[in-house]
C-alpha positions as CSV (number, residue, x, y, z in Angstrom):
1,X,215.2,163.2,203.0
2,X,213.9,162.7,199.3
3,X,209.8,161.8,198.9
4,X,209.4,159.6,196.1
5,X,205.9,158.3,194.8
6,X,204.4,157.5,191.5
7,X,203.3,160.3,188.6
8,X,201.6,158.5,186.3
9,X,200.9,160.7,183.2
10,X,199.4,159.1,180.4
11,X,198.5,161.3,177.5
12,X,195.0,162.6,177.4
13,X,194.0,164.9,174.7
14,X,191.5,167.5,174.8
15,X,191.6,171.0,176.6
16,X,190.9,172.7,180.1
17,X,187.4,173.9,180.0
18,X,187.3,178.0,180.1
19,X,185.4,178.4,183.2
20,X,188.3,176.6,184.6
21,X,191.1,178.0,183.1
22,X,189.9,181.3,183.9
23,X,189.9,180.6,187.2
24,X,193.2,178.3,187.4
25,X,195.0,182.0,185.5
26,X,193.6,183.7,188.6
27,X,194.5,181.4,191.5
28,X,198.1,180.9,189.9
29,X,198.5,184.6,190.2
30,X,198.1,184.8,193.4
31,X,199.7,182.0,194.6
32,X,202.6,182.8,192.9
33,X,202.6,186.7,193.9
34,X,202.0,185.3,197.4
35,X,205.0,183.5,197.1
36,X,207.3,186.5,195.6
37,X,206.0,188.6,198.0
38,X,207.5,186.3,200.6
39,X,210.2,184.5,199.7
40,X,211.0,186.0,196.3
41,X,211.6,185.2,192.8
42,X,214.2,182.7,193.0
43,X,212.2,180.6,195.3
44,X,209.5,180.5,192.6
45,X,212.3,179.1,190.4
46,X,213.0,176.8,192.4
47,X,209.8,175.3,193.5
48,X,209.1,174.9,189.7
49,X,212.2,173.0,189.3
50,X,210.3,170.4,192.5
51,X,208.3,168.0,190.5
52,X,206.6,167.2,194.0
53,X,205.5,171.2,194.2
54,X,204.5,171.4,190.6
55,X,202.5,168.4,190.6
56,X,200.7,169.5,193.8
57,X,200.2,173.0,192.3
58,X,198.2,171.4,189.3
59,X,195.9,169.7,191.7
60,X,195.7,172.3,193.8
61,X,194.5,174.8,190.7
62,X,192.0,171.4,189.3
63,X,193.6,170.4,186.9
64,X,194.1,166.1,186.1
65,X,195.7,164.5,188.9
66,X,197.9,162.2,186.4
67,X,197.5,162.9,183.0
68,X,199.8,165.0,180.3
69,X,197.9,167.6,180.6
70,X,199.1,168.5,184.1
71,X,202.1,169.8,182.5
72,X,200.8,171.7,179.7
73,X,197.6,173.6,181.3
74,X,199.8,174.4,184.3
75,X,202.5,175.8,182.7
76,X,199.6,177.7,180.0
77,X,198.1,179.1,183.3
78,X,201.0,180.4,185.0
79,X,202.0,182.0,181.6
80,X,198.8,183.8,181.1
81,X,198.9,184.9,185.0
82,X,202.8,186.1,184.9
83,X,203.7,189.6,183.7
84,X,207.0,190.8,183.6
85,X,206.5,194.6,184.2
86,X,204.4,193.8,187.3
87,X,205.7,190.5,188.9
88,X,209.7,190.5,187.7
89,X,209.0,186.6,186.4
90,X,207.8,185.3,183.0
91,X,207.5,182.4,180.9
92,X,208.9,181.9,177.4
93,X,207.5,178.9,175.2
94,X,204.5,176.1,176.1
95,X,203.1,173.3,173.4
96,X,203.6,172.5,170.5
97,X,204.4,175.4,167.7
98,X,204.4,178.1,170.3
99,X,207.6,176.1,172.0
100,X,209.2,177.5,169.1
101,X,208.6,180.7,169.9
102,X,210.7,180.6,172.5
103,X,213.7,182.3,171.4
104,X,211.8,185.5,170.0
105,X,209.7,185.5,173.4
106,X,212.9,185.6,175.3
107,X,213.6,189.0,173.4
108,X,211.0,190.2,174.1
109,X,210.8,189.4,177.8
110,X,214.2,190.6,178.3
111,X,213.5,194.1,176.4
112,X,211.1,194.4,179.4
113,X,213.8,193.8,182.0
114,X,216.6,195.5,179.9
115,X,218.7,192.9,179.9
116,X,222.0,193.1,177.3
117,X,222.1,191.8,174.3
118,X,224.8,188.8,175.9
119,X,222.2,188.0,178.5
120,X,219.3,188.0,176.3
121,X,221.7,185.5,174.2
122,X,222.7,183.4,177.4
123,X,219.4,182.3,178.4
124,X,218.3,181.6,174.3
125,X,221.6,179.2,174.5
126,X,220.1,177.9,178.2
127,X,216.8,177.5,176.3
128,X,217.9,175.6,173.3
129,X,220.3,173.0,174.7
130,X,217.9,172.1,177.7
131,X,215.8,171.2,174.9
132,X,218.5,169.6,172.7
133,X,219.5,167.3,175.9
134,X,216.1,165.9,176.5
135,X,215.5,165.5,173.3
136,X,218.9,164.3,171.6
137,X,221.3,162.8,174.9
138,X,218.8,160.9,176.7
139,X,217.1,158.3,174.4
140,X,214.1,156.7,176.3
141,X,211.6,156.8,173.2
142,X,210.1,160.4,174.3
143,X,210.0,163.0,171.6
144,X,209.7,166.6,173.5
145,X,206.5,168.6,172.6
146,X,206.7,170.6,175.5
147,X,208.8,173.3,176.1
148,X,208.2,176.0,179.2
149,X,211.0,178.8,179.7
150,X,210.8,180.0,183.3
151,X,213.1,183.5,184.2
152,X,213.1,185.8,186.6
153,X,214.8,189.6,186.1
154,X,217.7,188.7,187.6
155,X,218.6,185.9,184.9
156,X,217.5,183.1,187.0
157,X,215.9,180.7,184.9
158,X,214.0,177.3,185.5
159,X,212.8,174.7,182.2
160,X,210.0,172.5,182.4
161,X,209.6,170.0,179.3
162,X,207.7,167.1,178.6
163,X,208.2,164.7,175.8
164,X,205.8,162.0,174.7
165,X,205.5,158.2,173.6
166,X,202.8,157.3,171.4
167,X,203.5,153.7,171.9
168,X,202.1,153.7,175.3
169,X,200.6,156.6,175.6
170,X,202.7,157.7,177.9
171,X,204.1,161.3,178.9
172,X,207.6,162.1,180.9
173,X,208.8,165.6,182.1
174,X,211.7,167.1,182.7
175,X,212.6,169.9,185.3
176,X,215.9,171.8,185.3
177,X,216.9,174.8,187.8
178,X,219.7,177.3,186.6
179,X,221.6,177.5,190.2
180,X,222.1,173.9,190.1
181,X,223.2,173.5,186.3
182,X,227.2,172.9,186.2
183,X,227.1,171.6,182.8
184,X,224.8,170.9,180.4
185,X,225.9,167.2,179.9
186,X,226.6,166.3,183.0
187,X,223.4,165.6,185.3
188,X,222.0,168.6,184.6
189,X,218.4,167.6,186.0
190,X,216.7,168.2,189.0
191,X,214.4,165.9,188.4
192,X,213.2,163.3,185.5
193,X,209.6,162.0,186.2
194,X,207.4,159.4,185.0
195,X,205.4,156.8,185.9
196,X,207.4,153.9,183.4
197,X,211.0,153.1,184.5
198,X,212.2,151.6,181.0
199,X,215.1,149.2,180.2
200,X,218.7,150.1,178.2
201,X,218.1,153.6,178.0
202,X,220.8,155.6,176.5
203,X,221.7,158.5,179.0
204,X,225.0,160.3,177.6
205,X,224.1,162.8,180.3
206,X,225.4,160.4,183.7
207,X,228.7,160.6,184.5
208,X,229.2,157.1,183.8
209,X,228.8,158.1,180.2
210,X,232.3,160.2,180.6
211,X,234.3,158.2,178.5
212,X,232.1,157.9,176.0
213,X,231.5,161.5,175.9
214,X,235.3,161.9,175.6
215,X,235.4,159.2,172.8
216,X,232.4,161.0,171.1
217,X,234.2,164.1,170.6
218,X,237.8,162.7,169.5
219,X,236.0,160.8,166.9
220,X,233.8,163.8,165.2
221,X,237.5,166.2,165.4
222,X,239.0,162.6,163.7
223,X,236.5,163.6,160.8
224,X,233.6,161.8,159.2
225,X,235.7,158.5,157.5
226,X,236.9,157.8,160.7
227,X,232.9,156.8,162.0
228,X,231.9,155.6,158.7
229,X,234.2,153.3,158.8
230,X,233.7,152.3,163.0
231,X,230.2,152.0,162.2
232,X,230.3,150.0,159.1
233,X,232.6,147.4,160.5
234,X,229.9,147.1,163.3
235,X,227.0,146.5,161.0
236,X,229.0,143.6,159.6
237,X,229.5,141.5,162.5
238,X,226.8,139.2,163.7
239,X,225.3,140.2,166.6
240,X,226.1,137.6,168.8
241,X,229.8,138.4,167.6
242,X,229.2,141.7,169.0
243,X,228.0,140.5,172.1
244,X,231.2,138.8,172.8
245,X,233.0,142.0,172.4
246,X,231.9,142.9,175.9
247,X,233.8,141.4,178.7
248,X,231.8,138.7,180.1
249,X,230.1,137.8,176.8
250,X,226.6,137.7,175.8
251,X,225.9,136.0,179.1
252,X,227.2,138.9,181.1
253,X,224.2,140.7,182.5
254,X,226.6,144.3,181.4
255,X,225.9,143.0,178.2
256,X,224.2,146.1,176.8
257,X,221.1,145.1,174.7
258,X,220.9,148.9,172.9
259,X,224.1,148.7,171.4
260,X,222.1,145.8,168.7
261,X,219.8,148.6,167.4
262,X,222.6,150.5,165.2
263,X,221.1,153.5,163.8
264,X,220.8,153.5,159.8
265,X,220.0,157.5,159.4
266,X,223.0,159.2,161.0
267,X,223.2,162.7,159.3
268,X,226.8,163.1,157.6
269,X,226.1,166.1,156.6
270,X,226.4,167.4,160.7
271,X,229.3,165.0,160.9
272,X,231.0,167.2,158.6
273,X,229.8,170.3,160.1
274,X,230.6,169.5,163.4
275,X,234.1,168.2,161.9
276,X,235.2,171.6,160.6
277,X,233.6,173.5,163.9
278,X,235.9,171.2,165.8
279,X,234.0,170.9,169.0
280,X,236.2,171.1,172.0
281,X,233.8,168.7,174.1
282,X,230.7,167.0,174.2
283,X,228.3,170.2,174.5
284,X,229.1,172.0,172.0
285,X,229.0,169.1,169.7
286,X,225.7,168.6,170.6
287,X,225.2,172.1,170.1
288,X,226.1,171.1,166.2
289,X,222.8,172.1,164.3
290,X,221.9,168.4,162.7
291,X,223.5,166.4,165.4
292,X,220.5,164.3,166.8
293,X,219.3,161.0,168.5
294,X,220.9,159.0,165.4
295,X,224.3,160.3,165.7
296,X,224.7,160.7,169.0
297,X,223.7,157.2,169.5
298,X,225.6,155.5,166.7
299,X,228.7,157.6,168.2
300,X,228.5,156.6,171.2
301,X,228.0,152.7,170.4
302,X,231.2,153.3,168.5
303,X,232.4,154.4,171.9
304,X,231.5,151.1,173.7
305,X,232.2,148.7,171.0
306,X,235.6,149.4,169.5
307,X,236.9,151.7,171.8
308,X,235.6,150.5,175.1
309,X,233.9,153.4,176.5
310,X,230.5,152.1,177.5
311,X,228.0,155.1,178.3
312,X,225.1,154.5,180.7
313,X,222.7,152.5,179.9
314,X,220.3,152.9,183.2
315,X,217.1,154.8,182.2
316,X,217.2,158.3,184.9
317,X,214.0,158.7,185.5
318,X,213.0,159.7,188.9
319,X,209.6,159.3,190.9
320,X,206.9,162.5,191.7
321,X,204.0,161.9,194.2
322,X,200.9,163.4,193.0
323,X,197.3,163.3,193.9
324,X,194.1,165.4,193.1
325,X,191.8,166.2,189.7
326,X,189.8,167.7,187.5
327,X,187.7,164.5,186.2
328,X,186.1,164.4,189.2
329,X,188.7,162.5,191.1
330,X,188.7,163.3,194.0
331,X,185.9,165.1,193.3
332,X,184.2,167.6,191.1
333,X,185.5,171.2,191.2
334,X,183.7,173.6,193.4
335,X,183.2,176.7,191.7
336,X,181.9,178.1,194.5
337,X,185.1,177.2,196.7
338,X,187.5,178.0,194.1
339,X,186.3,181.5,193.2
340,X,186.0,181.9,197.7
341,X,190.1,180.5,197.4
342,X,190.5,182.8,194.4
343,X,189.6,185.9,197.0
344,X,191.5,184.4,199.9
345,X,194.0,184.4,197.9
346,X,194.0,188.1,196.4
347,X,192.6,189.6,199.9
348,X,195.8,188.0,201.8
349,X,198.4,189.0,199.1
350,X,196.8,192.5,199.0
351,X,197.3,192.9,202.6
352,X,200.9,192.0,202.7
353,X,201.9,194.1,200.5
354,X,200.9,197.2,202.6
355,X,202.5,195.2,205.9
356,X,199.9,193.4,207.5
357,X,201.2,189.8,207.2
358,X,198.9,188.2,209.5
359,X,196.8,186.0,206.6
360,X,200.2,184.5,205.0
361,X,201.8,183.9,208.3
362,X,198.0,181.6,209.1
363,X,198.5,180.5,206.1
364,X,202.1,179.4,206.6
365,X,201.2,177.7,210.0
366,X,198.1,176.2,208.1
367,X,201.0,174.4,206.0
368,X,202.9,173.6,208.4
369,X,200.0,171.3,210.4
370,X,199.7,169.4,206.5
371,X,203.2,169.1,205.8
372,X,202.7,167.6,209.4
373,X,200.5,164.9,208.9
């Protein structure tokens, strides 16, 4: 049975104040050693790609219970904590300019785990077109400013992105888990979260969007002409003309509203490129360098409006349940209580490691009587 709740994550500016951070670095450690030491890396991976567990791992490290910053700080945290030599796991990436470090980060990381050249490659390619989706095949008016690489050394990896909307102030993120990633462009998420369900979204990642994904590609291989000409011949119509071009007319509640808003600023020049690459399907013509929102949206309007193929429309975002925070909501954060957690913590790991499991399995059953309730 799926939870569902509310995330609301407006976007607050500002940063985690050290004495917290410090202590946020520590307590991620060892909840996350605790963790590898019992269930092992993949399950980190995998509770990462939860947006229920991430969001209750920020509140339980004190961080905001439902701003932006939940994403960033956590991810910052666990970055800092994680070292490759020592706990097999690392991250690649965070906000802003150091997102695009990524690639060279990955390198580096996998120098550590002497990984080959192909699987250092493999997981830069993983890296890129996560980001290229979020950003470029689902259009819900969220520009990605947040990009957090999660591997283990076995390959594994797990993404956790955010994107934001300075209209609204709003903030959604994006979770993605490797062993549950069939293709790129076809659902890839395990989870889209955000507390704003918005209208005529253009997902090209649903599989209703198939068709148009087909339609997409056969047009780029047909060459650049071919869409100046589909797209011009839809800028001259009247919009209510266009309307009737769906079955049902403008009446018809199918009646896409996002198809009105063609883009002007498609880039020809990727057209082209992507033209003499021939891509043999929708992801690696996304993969096109210059192929953005424009162009993939003015495509796949093409797709609907001459040719039939209407993509999704139906924004994917799904629900997170959250509670908690560090502006005093609940309450202030005990230092006191969160340096004694800090120990706890360390103490219980320590001990398993050398075979006495009897602190994790209390705190196991301690979980269980929550989970419980």
């Amino acid at each position: 049975m799926k939870r569902t709740g509310l995330a609301e994550l407006p976007l607050h500016y500002g940063h985690a104040p050290p004495w917290l951070f410090k202590r946020m670095v520590k307590l991620s450690g060892r909840i996350v050693e605790a963790l590898i030491d019992e269930y092992g890396h993949q399950e980190v991976l995998r509770r990462l790609a939860d947006p229920h567990w991430f969001q209750a791992l920020s509140c339980v490290l004190g961080y905001d219970w439902h701003s932006s910053g939940t994403t960033t700080v956590t991810c910052a945290t666990l970055k800092t904590a994680l070292r490759p030599e020592e706990h097999g796991i690392a991250i690649a990436g965070g906000k802003g300019r150091f997102s695009r470090r990524t690639p060279e980060e990955i390198e580096a990381i996998g120098k550590v785990f002497r990984w080959s050249d192909e699987q250092k490659g493999t997981l830069k390619y993983a890296s890129r077109m996560s980001a290229k989706i979020d950003n470029t095949a689902i259009q819900a008016g969220y520009t990605l400013y947040h990009h957090a690489f999660v591997m283990d050394d076995d390959g594994r990896w797990a993404v956790i992105q955010q994107g934001m909307n300075e209209e609204d102030r709003t903030a959604r993120r994006y979770h993605w888990l490797s062993d549950h990633v069939k293709n790129f462009v076809v659902e890839p998420h395990d989870a889209i979260v955000c507390d704003v369900l918005r209208k005529d979204v253009l997902d090209m990642t649903a599989r209703e969007s198939e068709g148009g994904r087909r339609v997409s590609v056969d047009l780029v291989n047909d060459g650049p002409e071919r869409v100046r000409r589909s797209i011009l011949s839809l800028r001259s119509r009247e919009q209510r003309t266009l309307c009737d071009w769906i079955e049902g007319g403008a009446s018809d509640e199918g009646c896409s509203a996002g198809f009105l808003s063609m883009p002007w600023n498609i880039n020809w020049e990727a057209l082209k490129r992507a033209y003499e690459l021939r891509p043999r399907n929708y992801e690696e013509l996304l993969g096109v360098r210059g192929v953005g929102p424009s162009t993939v949206r003015g495509l796949a309007l093409v797709s609907e409006l001459i040719y039939g193929e209407k993509p999704s429309w139906k924004d994917p975002v799904r629900y997170s349940f959250c509670v908690g925070g560090k502006d005093g909501v609940p309450f202030p954060v005990d230092r006191r209580a969160y340096d004694e957690v800090i120990e706890f913590m360390g103490k219980a790991v320590d001990r398993a490691k050398i075979g006495d499991k009897e602190k994790i399995d209390a705190i196991k059953r301690l979980s269980i009587f929550f989970e419980s309730k």
